[in-house]
Every structure is written in structure tokens, then in C-alpha cells.
PDB file of N, CA, C and O in Angstrom:
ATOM      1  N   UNK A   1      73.107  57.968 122.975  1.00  0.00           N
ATOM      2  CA  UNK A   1      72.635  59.303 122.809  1.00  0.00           C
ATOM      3  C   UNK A   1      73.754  60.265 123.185  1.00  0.00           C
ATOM      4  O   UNK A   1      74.339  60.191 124.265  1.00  0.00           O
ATOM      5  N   UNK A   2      74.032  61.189 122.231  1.00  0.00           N
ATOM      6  CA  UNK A   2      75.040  62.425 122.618  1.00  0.00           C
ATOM      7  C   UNK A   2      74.247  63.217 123.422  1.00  0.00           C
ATOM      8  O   UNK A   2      73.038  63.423 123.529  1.00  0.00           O
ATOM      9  N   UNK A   3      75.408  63.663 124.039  1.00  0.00           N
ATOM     10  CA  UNK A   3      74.633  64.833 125.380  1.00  0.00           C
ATOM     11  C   UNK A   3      74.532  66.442 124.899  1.00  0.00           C
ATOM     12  O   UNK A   3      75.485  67.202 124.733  1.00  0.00           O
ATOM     13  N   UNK A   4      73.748  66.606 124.803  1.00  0.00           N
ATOM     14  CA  UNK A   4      72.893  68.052 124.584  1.00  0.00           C
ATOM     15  C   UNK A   4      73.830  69.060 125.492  1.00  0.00           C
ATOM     16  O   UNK A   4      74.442  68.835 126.536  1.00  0.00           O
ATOM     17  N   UNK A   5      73.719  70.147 124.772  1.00  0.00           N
ATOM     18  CA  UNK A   5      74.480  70.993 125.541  1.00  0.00           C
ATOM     19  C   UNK A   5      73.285  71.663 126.872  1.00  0.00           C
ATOM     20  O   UNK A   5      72.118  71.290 126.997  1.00  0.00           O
ATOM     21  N   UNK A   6      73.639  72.188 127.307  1.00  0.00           N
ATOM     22  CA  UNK A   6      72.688  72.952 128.934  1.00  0.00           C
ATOM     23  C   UNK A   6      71.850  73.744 127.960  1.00  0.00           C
ATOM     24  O   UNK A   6      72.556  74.407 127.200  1.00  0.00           O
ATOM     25  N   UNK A   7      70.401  73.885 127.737  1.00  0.00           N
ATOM     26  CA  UNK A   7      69.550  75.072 127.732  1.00  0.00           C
ATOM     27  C   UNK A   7      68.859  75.580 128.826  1.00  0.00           C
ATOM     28  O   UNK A   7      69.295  75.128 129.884  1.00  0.00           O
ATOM     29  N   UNK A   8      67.806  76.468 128.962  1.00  0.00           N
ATOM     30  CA  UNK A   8      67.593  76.831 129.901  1.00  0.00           C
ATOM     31  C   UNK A   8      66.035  77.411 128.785  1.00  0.00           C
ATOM     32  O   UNK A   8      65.995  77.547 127.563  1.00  0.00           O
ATOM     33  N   UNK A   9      65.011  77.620 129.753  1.00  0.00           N
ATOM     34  CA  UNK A   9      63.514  77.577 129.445  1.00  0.00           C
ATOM     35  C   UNK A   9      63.185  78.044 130.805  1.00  0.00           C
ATOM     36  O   UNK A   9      63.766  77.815 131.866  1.00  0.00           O
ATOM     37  N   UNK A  10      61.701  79.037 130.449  1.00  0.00           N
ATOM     38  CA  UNK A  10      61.248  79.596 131.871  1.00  0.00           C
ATOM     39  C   UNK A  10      59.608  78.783 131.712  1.00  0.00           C
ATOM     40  O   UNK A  10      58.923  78.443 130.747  1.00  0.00           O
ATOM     41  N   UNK A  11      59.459  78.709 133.103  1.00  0.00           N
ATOM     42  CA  UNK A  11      58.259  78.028 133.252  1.00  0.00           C
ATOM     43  C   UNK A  11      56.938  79.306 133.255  1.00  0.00           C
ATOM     44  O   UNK A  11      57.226  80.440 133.635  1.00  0.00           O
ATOM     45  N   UNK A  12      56.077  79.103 132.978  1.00  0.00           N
ATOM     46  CA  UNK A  12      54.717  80.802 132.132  1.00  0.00           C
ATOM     47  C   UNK A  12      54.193  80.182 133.526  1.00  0.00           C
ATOM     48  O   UNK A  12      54.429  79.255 134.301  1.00  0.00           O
ATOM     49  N   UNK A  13      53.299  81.328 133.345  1.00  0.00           N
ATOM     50  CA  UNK A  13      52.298  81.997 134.894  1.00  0.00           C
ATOM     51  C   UNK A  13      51.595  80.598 134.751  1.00  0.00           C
ATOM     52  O   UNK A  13      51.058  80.241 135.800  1.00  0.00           O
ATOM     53  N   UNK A  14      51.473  79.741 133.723  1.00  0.00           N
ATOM     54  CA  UNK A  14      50.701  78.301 133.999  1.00  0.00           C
ATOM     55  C   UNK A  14      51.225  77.427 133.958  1.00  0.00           C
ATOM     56  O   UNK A  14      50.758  76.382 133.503  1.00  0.00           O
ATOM     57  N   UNK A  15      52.539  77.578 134.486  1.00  0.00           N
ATOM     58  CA  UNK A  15      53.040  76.087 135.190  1.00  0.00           C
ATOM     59  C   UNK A  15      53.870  75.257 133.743  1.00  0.00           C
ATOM     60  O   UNK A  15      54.421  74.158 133.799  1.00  0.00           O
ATOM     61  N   UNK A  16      53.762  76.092 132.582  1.00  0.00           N
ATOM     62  CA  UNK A  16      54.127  74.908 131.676  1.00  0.00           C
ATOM     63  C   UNK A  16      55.388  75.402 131.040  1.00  0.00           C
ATOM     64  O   UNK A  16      55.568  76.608 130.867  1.00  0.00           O
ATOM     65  N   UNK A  17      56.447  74.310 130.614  1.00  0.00           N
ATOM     66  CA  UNK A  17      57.463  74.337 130.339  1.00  0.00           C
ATOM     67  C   UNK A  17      57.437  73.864 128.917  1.00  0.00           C
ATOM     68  O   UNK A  17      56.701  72.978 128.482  1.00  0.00           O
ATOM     69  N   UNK A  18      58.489  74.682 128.116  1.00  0.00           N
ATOM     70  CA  UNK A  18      58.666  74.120 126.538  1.00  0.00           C
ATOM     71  C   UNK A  18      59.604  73.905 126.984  1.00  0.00           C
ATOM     72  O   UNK A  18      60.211  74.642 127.761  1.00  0.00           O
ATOM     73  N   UNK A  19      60.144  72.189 126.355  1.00  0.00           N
ATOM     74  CA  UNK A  19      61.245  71.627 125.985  1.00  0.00           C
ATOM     75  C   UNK A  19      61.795  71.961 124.607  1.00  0.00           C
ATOM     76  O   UNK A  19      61.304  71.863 123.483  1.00  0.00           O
ATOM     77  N   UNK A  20      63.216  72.475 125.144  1.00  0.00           N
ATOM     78  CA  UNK A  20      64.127  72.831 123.804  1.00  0.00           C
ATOM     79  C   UNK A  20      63.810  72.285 122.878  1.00  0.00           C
ATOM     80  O   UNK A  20      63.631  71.122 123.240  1.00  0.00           O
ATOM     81  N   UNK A  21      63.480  72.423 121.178  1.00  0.00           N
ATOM     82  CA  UNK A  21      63.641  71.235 120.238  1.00  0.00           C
ATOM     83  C   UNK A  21      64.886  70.298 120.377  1.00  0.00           C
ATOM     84  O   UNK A  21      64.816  69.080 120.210  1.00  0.00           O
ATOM     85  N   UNK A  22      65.908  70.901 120.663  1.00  0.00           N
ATOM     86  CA  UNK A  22      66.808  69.781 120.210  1.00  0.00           C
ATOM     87  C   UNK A  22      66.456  68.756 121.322  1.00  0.00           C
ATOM     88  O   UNK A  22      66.496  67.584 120.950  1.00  0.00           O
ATOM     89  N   UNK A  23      66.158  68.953 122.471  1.00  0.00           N
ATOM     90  CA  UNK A  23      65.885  67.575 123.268  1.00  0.00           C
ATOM     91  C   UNK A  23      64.686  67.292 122.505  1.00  0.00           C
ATOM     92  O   UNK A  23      64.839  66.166 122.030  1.00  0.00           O
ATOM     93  N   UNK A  24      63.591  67.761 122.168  1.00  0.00           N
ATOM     94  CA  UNK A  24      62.261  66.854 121.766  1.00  0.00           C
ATOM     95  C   UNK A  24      63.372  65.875 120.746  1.00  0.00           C
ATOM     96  O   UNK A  24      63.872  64.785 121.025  1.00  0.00           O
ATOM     97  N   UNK A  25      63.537  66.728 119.458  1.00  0.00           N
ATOM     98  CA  UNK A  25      64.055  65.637 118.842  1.00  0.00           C
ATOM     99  C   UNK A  25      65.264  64.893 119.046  1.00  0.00           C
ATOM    100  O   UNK A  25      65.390  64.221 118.022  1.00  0.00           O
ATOM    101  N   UNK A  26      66.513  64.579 120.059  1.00  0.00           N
ATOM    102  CA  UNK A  26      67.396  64.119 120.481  1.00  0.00           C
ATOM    103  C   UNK A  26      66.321  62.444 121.046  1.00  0.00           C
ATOM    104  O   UNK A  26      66.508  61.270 120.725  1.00  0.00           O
ATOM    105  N   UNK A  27      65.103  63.153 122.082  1.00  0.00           N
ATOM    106  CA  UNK A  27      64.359  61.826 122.410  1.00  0.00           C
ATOM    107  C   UNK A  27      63.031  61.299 121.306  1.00  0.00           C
ATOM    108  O   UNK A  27      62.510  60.210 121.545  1.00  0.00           O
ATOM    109  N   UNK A  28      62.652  61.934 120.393  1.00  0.00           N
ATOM    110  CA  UNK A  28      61.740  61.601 119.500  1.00  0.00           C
ATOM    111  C   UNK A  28      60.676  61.701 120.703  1.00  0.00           C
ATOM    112  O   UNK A  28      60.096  60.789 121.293  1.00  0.00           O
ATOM    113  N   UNK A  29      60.626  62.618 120.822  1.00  0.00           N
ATOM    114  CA  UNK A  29      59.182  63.171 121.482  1.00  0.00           C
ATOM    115  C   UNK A  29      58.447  64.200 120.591  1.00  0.00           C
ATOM    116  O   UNK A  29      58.830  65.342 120.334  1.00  0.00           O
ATOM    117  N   UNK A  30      57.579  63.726 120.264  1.00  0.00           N
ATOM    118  CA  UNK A  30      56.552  64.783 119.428  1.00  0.00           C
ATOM    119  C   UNK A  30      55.161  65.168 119.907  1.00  0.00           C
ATOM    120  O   UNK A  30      54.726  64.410 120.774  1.00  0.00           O
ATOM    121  N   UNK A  31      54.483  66.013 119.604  1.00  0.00           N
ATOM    122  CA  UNK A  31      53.683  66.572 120.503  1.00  0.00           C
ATOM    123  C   UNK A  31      51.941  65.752 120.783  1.00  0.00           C
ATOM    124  O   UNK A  31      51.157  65.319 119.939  1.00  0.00           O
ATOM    125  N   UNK A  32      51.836  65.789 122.112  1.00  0.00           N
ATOM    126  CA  UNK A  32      51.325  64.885 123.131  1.00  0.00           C
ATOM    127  C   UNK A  32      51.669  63.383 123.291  1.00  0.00           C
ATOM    128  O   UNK A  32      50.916  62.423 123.457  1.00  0.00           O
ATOM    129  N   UNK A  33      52.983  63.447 123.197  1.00  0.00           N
ATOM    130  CA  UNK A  33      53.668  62.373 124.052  1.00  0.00           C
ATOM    131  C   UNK A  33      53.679  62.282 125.816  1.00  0.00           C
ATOM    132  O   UNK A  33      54.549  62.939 126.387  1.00  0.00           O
ATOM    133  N   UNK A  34      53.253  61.925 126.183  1.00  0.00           N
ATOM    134  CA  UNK A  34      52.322  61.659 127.524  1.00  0.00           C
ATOM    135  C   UNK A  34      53.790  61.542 128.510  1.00  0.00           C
ATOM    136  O   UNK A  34      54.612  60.692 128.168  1.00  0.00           O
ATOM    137  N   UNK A  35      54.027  62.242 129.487  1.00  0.00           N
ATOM    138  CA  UNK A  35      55.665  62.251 130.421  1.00  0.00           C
ATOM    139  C   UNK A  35      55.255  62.093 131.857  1.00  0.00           C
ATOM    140  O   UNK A  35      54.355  62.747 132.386  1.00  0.00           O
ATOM    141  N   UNK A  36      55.900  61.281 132.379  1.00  0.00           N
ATOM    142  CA  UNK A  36      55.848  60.950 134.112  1.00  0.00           C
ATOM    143  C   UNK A  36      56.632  61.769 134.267  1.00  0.00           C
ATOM    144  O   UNK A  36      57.382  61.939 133.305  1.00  0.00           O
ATOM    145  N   UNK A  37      56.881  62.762 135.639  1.00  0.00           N
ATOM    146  CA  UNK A  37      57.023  63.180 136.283  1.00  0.00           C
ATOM    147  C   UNK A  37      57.898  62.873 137.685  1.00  0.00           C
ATOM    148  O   UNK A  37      57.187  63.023 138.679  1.00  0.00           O
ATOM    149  N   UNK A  38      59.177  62.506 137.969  1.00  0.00           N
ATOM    150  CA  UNK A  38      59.230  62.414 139.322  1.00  0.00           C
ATOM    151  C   UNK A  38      60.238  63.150 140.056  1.00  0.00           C
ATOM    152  O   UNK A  38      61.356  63.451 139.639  1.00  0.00           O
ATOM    153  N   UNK A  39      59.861  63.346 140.906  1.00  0.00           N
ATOM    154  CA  UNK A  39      60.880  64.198 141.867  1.00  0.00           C
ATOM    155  C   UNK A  39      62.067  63.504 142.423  1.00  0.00           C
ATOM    156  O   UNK A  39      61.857  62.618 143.251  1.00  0.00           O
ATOM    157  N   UNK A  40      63.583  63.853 141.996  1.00  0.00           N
ATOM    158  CA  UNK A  40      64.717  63.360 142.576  1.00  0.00           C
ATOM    159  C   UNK A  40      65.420  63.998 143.696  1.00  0.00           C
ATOM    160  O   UNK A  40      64.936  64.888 144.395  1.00  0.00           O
ATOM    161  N   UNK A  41      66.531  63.516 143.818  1.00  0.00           N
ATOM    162  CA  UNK A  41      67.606  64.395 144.838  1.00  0.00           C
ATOM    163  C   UNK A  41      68.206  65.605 143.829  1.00  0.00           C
ATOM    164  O   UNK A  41      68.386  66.789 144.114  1.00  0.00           O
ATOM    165  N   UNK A  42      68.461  64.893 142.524  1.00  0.00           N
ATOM    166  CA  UNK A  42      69.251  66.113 141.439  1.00  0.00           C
ATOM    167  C   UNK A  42      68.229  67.078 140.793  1.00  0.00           C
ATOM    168  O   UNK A  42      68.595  68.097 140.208  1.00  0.00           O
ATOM    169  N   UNK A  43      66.766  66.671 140.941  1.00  0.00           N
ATOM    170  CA  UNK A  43      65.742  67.865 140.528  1.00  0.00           C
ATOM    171  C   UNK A  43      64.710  66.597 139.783  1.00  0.00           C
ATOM    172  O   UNK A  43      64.453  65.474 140.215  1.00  0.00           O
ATOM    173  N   UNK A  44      64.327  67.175 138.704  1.00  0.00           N
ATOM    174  CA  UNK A  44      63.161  66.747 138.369  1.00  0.00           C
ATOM    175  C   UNK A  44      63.404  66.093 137.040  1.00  0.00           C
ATOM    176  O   UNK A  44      63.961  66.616 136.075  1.00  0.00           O
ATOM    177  N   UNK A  45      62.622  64.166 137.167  1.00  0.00           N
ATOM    178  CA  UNK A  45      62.898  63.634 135.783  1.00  0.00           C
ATOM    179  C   UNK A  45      61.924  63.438 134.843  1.00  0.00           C
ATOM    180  O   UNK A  45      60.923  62.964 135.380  1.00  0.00           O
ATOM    181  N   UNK A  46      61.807  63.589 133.763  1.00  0.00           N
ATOM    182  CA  UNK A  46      61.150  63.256 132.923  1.00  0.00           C
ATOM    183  C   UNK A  46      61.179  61.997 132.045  1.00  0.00           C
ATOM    184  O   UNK A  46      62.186  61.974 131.336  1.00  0.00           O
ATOM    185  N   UNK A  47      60.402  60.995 131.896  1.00  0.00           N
ATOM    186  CA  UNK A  47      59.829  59.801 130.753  1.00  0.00           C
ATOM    187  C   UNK A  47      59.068  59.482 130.379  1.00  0.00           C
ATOM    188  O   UNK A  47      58.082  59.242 131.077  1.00  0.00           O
ATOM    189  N   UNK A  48      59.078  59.344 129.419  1.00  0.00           N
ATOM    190  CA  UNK A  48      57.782  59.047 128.214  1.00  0.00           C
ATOM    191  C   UNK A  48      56.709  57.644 129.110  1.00  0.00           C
ATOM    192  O   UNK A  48      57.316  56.633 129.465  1.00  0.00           O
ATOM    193  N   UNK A  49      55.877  57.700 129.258  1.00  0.00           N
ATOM    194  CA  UNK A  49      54.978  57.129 129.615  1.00  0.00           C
ATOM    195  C   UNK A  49      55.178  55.813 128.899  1.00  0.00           C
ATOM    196  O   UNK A  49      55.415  55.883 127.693  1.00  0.00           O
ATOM    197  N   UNK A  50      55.116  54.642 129.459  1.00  0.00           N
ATOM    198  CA  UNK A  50      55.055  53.092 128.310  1.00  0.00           C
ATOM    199  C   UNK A  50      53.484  53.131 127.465  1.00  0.00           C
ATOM    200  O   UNK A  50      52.300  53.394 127.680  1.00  0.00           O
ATOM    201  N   UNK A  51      54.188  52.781 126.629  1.00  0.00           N
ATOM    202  CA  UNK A  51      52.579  52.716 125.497  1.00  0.00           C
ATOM    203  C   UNK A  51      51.565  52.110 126.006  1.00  0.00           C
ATOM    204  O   UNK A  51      50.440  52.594 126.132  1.00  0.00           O
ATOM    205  N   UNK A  52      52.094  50.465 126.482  1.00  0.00           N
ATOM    206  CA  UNK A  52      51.303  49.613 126.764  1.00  0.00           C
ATOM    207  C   UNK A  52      51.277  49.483 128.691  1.00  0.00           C
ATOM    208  O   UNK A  52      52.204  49.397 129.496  1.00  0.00           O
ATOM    209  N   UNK A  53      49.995  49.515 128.852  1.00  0.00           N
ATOM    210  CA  UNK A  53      50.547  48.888 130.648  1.00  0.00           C
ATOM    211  C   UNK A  53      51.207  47.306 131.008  1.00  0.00           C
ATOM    212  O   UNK A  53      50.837  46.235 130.527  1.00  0.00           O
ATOM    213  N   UNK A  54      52.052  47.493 131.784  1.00  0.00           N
ATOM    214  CA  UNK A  54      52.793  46.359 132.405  1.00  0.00           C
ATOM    215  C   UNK A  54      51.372  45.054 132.720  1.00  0.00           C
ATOM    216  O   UNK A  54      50.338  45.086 133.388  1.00  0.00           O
ATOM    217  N   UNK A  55      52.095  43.916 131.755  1.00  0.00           N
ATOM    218  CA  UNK A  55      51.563  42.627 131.648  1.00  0.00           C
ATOM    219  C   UNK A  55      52.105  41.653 132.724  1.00  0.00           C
ATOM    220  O   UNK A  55      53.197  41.902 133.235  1.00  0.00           O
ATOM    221  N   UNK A  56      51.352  40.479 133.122  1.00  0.00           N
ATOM    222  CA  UNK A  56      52.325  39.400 133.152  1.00  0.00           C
ATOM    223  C   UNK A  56      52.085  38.368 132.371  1.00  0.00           C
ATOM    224  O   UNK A  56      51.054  38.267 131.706  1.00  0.00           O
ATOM    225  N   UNK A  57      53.336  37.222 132.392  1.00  0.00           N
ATOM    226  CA  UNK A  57      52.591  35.906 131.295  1.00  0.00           C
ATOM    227  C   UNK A  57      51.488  35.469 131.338  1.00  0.00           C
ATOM    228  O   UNK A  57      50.885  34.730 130.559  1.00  0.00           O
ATOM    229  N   UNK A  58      51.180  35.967 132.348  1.00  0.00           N
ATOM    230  CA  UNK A  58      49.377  34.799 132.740  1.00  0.00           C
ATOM    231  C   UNK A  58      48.840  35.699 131.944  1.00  0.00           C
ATOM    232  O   UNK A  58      48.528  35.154 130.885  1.00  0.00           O
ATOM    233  N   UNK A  59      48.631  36.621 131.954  1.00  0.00           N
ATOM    234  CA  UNK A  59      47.433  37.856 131.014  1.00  0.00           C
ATOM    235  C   UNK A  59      47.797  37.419 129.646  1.00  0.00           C
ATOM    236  O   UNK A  59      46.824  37.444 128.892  1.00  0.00           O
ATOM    237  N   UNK A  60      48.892  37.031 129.100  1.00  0.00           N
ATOM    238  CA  UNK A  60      48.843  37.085 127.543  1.00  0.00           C
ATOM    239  C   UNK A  60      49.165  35.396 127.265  1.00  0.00           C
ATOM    240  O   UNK A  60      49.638  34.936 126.226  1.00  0.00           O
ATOM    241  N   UNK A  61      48.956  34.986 127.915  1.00  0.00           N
ATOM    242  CA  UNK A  61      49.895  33.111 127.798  1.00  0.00           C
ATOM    243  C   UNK A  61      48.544  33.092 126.780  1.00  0.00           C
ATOM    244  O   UNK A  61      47.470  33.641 127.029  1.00  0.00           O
ATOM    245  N   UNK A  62      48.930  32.204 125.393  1.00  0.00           N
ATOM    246  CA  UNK A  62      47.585  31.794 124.759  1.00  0.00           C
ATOM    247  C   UNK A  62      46.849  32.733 124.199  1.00  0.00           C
ATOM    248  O   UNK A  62      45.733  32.296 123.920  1.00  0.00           O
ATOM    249  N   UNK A  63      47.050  34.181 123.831  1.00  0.00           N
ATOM    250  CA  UNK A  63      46.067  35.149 123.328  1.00  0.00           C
ATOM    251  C   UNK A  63      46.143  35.043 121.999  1.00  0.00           C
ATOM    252  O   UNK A  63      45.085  35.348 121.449  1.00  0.00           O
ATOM    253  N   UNK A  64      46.873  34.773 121.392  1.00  0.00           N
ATOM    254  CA  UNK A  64      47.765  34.303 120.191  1.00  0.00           C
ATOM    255  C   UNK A  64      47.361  32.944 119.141  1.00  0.00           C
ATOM    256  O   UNK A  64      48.228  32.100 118.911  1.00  0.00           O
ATOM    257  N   UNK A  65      46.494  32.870 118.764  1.00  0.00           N
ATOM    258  CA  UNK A  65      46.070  31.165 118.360  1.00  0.00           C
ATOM    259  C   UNK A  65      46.439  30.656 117.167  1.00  0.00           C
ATOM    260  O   UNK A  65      46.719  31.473 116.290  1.00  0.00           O
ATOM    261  N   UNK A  66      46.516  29.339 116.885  1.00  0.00           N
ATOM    262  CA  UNK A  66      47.997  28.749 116.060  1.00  0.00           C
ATOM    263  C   UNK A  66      47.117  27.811 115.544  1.00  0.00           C
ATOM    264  O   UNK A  66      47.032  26.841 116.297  1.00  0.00           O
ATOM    265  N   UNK A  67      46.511  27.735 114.669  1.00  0.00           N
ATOM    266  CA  UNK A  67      45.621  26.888 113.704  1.00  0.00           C
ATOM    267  C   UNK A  67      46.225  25.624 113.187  1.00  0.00           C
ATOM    268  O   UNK A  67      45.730  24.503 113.069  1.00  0.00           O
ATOM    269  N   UNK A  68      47.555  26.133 112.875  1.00  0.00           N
ATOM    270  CA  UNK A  68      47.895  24.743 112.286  1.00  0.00           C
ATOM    271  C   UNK A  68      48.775  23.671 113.041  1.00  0.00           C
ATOM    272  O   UNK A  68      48.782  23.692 114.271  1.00  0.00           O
ATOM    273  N   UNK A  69      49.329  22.973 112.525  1.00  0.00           N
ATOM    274  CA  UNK A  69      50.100  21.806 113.835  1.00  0.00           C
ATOM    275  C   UNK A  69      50.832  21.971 114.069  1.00  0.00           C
ATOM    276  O   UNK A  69      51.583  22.771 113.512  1.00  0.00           O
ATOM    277  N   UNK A  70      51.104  21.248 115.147  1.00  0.00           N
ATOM    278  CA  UNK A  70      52.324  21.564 116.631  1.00  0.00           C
ATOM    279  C   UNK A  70      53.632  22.057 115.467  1.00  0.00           C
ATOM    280  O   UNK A  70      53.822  21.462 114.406  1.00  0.00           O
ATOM    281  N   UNK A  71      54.346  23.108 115.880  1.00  0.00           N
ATOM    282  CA  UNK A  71      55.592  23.247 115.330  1.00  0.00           C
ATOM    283  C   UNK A  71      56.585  23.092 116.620  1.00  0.00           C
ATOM    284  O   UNK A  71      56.271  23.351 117.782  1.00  0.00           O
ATOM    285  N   UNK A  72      57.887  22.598 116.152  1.00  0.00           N
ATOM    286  CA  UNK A  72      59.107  22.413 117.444  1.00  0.00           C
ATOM    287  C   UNK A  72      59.980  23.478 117.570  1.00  0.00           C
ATOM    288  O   UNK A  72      60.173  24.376 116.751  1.00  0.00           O
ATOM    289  N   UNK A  73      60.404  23.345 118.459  1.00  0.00           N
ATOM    290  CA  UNK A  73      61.017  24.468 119.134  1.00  0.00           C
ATOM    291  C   UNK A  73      62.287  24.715 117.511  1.00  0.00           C
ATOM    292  O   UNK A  73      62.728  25.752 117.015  1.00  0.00           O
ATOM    293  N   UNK A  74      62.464  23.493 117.196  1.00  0.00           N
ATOM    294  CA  UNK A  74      63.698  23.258 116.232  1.00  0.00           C
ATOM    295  C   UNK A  74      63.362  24.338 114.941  1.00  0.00           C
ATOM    296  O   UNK A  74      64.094  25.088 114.295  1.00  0.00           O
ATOM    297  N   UNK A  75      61.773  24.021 114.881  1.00  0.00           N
ATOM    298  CA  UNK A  75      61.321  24.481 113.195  1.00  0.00           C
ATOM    299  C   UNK A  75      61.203  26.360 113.494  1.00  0.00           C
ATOM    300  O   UNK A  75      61.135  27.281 112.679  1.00  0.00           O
ATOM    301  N   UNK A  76      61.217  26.363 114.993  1.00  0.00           N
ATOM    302  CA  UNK A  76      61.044  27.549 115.174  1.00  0.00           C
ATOM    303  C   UNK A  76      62.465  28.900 115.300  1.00  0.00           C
ATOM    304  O   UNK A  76      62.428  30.111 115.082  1.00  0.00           O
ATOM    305  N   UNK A  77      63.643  27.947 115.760  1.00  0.00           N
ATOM    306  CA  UNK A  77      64.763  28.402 115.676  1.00  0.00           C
ATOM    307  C   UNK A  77      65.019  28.975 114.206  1.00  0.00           C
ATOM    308  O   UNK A  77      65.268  30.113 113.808  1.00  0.00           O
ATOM    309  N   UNK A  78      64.826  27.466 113.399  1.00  0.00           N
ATOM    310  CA  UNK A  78      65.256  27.460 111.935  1.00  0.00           C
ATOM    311  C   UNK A  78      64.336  29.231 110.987  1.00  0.00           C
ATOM    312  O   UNK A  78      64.896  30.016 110.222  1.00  0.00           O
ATOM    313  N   UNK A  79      63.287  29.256 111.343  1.00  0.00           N
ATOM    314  CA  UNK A  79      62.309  30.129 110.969  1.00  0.00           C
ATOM    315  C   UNK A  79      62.989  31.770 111.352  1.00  0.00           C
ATOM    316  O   UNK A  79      63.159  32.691 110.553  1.00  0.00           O
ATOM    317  N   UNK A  80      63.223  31.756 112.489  1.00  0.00           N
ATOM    318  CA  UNK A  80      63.790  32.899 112.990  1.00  0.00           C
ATOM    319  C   UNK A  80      64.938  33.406 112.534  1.00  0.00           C
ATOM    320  O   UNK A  80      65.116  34.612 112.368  1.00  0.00           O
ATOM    321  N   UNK A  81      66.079  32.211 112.224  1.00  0.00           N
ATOM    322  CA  UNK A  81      67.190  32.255 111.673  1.00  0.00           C
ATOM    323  C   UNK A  81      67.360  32.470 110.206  1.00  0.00           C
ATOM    324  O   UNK A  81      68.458  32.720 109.708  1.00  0.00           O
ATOM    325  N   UNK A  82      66.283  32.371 109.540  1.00  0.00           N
ATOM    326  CA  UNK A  82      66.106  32.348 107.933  1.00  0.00           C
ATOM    327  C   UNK A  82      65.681  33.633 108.000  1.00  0.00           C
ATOM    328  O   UNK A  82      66.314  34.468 107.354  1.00  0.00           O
ATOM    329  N   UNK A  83      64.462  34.074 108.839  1.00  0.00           N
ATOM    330  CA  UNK A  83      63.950  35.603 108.457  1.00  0.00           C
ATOM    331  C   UNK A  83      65.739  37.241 109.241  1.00  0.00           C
ATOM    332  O   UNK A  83      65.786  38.461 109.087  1.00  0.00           O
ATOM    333  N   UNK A  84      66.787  36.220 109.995  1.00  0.00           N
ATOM    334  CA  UNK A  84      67.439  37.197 110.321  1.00  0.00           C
ATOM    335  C   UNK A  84      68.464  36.925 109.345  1.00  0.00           C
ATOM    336  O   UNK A  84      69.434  37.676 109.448  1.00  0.00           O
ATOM    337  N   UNK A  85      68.514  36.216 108.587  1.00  0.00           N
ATOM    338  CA  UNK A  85      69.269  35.963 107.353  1.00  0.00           C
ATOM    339  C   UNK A  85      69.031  36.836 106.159  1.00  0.00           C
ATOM    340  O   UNK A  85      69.820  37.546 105.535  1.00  0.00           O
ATOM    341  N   UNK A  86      67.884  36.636 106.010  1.00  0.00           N
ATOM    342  CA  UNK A  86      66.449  37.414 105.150  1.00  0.00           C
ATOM    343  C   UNK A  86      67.156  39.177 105.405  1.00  0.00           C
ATOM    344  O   UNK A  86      67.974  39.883 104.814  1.00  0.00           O
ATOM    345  N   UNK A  87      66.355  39.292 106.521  1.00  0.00           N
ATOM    346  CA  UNK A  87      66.923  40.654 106.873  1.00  0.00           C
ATOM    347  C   UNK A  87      68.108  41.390 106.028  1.00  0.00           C
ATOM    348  O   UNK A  87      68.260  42.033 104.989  1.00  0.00           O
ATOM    349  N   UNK A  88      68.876  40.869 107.177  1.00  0.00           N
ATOM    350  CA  UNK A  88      70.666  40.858 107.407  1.00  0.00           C
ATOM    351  C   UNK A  88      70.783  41.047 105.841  1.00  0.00           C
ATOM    352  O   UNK A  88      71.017  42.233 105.608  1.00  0.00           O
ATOM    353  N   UNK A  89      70.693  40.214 104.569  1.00  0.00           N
ATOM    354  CA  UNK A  89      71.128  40.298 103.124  1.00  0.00           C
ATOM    355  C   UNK A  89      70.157  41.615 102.625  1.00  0.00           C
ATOM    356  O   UNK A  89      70.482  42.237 101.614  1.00  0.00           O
ATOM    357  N   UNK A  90      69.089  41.949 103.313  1.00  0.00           N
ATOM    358  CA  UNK A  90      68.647  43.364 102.252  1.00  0.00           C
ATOM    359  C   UNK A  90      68.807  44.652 103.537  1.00  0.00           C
ATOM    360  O   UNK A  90      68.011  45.533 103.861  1.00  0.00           O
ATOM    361  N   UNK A  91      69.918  44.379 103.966  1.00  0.00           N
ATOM    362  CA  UNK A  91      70.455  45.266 104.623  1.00  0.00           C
ATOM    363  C   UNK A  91      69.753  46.230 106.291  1.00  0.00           C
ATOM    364  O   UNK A  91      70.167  47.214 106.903  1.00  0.00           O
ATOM    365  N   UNK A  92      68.655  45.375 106.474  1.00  0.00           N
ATOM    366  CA  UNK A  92      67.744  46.107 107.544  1.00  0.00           C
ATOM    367  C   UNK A  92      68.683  45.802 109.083  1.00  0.00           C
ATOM    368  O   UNK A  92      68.342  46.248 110.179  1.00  0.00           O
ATOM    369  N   UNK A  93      69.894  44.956 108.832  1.00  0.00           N
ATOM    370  CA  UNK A  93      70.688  44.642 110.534  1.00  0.00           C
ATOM    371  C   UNK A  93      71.650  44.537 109.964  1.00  0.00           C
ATOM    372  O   UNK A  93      72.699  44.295 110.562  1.00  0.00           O
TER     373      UNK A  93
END
């Protein structure tokens, strides 16, 4: 990301701040994109909220179900490697 030059924005009698466009669109923030809040030593940061809440493997191990027979780790390399092949030739990487 290139660095934005300094703007400056005043905060209204209700507390709320417009972000410059060029930062909305520099971060692809569009409107009600949900922002944490935290207080630093250098002032105040802003980030986009994660879409999803923090998982661990146990919550999702198996959510996923696989009907047909065992595939190997091998057939699975090969699969991955054909679709980044795939890709890669109609130009998407």
C-alpha cells in the first residue's frame, strides 16, 4: 500500500469522524464496514473488524463431508497443482 498523504477531518458535536475518501478507498472500506477501535501510544488505530469470528480446528475438523472414497494426500497435491496450472494459463496468477 502507498502512503497517503496527511489529511486532516474534524470530529461534529456527535463524536463522528469522516474518513478522507482516498483512505476509504486506498483500504476498500465502503460504507458500514464495521472498525475496532484501539487506543495507542501514537493515538488512535483503526481495523476492519474480521468477517468471521476466530475458530479453532476442533470447531471446524469434519464440517465438510466427502461422499466419495478416501483420496491421498498424492491425488490431492496433483488436483491443486492442475487447478494452479489451470489458473496460471488463463492468466488469474
Amino acid at each position: 500500500m502507498s502512503a497517503t498523504p496527511k489529511q486532516t477531518t474534524v470530529l461534529s458535536t456527535k463524536g463522528q469522524v469522516i474518513l478522507p475518501k482516498a483512505v476509504r478507498d486506498q483500504r476498500g472500506w465502503k460504507p458500514g464496514t464495521k472498525l475496532t477501535v484501539e487506543e495507542t501510544p501514537d493515538g488512535v488505530l483503526l481495523k476492519p473488524e474480521p468477517l468471521f469470528p476466530p475458530t479453532t480446528l476442533d470447531q471446524v475438523y469434519g464440517c465438510l463431508k466427502w461422499d466419495g472414497p478416501p483420496v491421498s494426500l498424492e491425488d490431492m497435491d496433483a488436483a491443486i497443482t492442475a487447478e494452479v496450472l489451470e489458473r496460471h494459463a488463463r492468466g488469474r496468477y
